[in-house]
C-alpha positions as CSV (number, residue, x, y, z in Angstrom):
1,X,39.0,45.0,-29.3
2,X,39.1,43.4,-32.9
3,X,42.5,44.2,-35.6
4,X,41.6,43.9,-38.7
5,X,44.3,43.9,-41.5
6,X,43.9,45.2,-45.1
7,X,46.1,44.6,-47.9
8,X,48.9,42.4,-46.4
9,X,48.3,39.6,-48.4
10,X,47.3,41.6,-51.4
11,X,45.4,44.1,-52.7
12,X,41.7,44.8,-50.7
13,X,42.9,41.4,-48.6
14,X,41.1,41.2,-45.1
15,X,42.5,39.6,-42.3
16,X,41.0,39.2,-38.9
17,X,42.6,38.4,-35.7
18,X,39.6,36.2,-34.4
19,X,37.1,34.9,-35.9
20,X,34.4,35.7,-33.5
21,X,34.0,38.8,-30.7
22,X,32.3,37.5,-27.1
23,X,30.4,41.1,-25.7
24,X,29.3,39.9,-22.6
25,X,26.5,42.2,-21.7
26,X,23.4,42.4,-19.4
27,X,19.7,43.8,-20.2
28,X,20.1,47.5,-20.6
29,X,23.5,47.9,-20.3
30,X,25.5,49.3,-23.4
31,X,29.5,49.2,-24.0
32,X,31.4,50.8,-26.6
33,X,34.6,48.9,-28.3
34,X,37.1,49.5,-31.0
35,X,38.0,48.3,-34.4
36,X,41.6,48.9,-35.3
37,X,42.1,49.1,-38.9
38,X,45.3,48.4,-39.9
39,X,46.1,49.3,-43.6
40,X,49.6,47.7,-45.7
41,X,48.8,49.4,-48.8
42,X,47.7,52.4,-50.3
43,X,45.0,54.8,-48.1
44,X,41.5,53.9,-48.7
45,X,37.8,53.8,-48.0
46,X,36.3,51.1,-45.9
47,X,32.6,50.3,-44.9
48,X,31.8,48.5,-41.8
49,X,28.0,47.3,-41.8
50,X,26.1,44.9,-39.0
51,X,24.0,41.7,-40.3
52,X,20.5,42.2,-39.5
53,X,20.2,40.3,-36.2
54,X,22.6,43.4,-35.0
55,X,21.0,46.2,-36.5
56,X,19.2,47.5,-33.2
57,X,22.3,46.4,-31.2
58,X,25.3,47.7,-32.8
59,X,25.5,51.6,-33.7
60,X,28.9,52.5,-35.9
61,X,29.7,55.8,-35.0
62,X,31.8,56.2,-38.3
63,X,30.6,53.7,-41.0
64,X,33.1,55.0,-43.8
65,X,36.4,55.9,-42.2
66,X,39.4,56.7,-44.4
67,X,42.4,54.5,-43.6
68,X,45.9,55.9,-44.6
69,X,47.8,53.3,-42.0
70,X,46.2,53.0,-38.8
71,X,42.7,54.1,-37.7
72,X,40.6,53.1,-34.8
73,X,36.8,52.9,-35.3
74,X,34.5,53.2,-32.4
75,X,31.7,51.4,-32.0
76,X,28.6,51.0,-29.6
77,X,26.7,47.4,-28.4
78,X,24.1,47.5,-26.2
79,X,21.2,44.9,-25.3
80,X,17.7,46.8,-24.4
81,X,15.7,46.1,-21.3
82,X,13.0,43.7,-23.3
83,X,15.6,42.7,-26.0
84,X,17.0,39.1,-26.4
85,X,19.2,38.3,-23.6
86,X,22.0,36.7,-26.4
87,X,22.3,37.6,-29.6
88,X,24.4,36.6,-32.5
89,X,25.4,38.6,-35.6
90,X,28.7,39.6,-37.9
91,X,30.4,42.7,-38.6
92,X,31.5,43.7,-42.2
93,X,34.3,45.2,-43.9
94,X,33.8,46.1,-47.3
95,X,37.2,47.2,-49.2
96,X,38.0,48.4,-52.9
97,X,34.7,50.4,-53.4
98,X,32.4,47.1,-52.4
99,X,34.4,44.9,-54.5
100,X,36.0,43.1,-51.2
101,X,33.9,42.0,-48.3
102,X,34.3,40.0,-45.2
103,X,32.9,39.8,-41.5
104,X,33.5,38.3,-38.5
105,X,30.9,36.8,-35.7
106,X,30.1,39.0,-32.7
107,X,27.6,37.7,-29.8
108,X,26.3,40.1,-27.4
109,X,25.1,38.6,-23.8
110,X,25.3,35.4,-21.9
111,X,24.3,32.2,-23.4
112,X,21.5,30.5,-22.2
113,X,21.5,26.7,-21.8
114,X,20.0,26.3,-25.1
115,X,22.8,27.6,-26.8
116,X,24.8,26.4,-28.6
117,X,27.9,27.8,-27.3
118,X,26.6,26.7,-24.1
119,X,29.1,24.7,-21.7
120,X,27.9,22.9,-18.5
121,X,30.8,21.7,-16.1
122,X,30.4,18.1,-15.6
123,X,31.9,16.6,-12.6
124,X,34.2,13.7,-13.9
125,X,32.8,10.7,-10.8
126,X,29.2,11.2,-13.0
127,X,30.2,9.9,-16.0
128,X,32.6,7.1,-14.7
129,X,31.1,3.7,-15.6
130,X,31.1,1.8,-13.0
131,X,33.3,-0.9,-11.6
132,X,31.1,-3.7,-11.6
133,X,30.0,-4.4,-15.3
134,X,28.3,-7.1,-15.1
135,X,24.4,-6.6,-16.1
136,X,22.1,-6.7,-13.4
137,X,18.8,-8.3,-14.0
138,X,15.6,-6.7,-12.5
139,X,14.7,-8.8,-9.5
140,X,11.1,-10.6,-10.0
141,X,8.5,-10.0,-7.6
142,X,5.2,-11.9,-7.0
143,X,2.2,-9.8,-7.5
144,X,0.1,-8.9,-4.8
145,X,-2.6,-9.7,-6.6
146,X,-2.1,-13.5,-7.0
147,X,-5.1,-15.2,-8.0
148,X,-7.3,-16.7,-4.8
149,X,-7.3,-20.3,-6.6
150,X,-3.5,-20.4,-6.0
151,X,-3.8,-19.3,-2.2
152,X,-6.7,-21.8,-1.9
153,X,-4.6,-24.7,-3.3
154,X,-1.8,-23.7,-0.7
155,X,-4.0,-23.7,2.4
156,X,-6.0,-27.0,1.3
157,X,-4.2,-29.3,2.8
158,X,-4.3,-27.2,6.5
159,X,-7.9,-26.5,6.2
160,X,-8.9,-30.6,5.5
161,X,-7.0,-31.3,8.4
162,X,-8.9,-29.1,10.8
163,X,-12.3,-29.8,9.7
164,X,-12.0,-33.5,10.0
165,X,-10.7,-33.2,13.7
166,X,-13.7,-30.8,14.1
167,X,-15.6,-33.3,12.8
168,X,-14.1,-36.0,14.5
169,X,-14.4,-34.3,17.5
170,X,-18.5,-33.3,17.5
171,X,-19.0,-36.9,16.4
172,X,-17.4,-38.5,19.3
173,X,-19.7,-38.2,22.1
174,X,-22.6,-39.9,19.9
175,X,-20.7,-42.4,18.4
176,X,-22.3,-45.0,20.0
177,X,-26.3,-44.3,19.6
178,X,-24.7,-43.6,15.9
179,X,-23.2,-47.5,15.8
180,X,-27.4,-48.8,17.2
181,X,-28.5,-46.8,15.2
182,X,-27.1,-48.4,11.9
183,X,-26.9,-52.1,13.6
184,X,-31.3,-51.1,13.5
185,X,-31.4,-50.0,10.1
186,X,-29.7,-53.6,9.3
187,X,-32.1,-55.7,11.5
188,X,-34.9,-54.0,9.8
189,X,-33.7,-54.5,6.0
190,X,-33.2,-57.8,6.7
191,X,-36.8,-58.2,8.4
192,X,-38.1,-56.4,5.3
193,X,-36.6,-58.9,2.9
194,X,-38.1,-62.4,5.0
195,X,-41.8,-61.1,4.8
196,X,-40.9,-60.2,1.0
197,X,-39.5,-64.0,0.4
198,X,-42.1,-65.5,2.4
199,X,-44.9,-63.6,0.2
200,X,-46.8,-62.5,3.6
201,X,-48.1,-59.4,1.6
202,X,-51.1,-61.0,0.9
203,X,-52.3,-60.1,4.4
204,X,-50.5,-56.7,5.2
205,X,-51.8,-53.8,3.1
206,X,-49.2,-51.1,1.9
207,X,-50.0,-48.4,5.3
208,X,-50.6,-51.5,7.4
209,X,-47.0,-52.3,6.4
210,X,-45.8,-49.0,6.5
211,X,-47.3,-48.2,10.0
212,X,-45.2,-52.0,11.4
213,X,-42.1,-51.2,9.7
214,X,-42.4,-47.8,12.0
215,X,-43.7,-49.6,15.3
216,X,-41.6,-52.0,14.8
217,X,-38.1,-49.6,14.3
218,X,-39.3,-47.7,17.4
219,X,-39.2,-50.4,19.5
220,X,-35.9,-51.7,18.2
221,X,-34.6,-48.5,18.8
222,X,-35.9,-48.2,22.2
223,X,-34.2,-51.6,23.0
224,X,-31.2,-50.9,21.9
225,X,-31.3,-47.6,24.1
226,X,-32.9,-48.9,27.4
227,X,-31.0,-52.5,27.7
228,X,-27.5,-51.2,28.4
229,X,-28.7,-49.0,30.8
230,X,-30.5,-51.9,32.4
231,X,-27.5,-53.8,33.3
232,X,-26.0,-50.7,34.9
C-alpha cells in the first residue's frame, strides 16, 4: 500500500510515503493493491497514469477518482507467463487539472543477478585479507625441457671415466705384443735411416726395398713373439 498526500504543503503539493513500491511477483501471477489518497485541501480531481515500461503490467481500475478527503484507489499488477521476470516503472499523480505532477518507482518481480538492486550475501571469512601479508613470490621451476647440451655437460665427467676403464680394461691383456710391437716399428726406422746415410740405394730398387722393409719387419716380429716363449 502506497499514501499519497495532496495539498499539505500547499496547494496541488504531492507527498509520497516511499519513494519506491517492491511487488514481488511470479510469471503469471497478478495482485491487486491500493493507493490511498489523502487530500488537506479543497476536493479535487486527480489522474494516476503508469510510465510505459508498466503499461501492460499495471491496470488502474479508476484513473480519475474525485478526492474530497480520503479515497482509496485500487489497482491491478500482474507479470504474464512470457513477460519480463522484473520490471521497473513509476506511477503518476497529476493534480490541479495537469498543472501538478509526480510519480513514484514501482518494480514488479524478483531481481535477477544483473540487477541492479540485486544483493548477494557475502560471507565475512571471504573477504578477510589474510594474516600473513607479506608477498609471496612464485616459486621457479626448471623446465622439463632443458636443453640436451646442459645434461651432456653434467654427465661428461661420469661418462670419460667409464670409457677410459673400458678402454683400459680391453687393452690390458695385449699390452705386451702392443709394447713389441712399437719397440719393432723403432728398430725398423732406425734401420731405414742407416741404409739412407750410407747411400746403399744405389743397389736396392724402390719394390726391392719395399719387399725387405716387409721381410725384414716379419721376421722382427716373429722374434720378438717366439723368443720369450723359448725360454719358457
Amino acid at each position: 500500500m502506497q499514501q499519497v498526500h495532496i495539498n499539505r504543503l500547499g496547494v496541488n503539493s504531492i507527498e509520497f510515503d516511499t519513494d519506491t513500491l517492491e511487488l514481488p511477483l511470479s510469471p503469471g501471477e497478478e495482485r491487486s493493491f491500493e493507493i490511498v489518497m489523502i487530500n488537506y485541501g479543497a476536493p479535487t480531481h486527480v489522474n494516476f497514469s503508469v510510465s510505459d515500461t508498466l503499461r501492460e503490467n499495471i491496470t488502474i481500475l479508476e484513473d480519475n477518482p474525485y478526492v474530497r478527503h480520503e479515497e482509496y484507489i485500487p489497482l491491478i499488477a500482474r507479470i504474464p507467463y512470457d513477460g519480463r521476470l522484473y520490471t521497473k516503472g513509476q506511477v503518476f499523480i497529476t493534480v490541479g487539472y495537469g498543472s501538478k505532477r509526480e510519480g513514484f518507482n514501482l518494480n514488479l518481480g524478483y531481481p535477477g543477478p544483473n540487477e541492479n538492486g540485486f544483493v548477494v550475501d557475502v560471507d565475512e571469512s571471504l573477504y578477510k585479507p589474510a594474516k600473513n601479508s607479506k608477498t609471496s613470490r612464485p616459486v621457479s621451476r626448471p623446465s622439463s625441457a632443458a636443453p640436451d647440451k646442459e645434461r651432456w655437460i653434467v654427465q661428461f665427467p661420469a661418462l670419460s671415466a667409464e670409457m677410459f676403464r673400458s678402454a683400459a680394461h680391453l687393452v690390458a691383456p695385449h699390452w705386451s705384443g702392443i709394447v713389441r710391437l712399437i719397440m719393432l716399428l723403432l728398430l725398423l726406422s732406425l734401420i731405414v735411416i742407416f741404409v739412407s746415410s750410407i747411400g746403399m740405394g744405389r743397389f736396392f730398387g724402390f719394390y726391392q726395398s719395399v719387399f725387405y722393409s716387409i721381410l725384414l719387419t716379419y721376421f722382427m716380429f716373429y722374434l720378438l713373439i717366439k723368443l720369450p716363449k723359448s725360454k719358457r
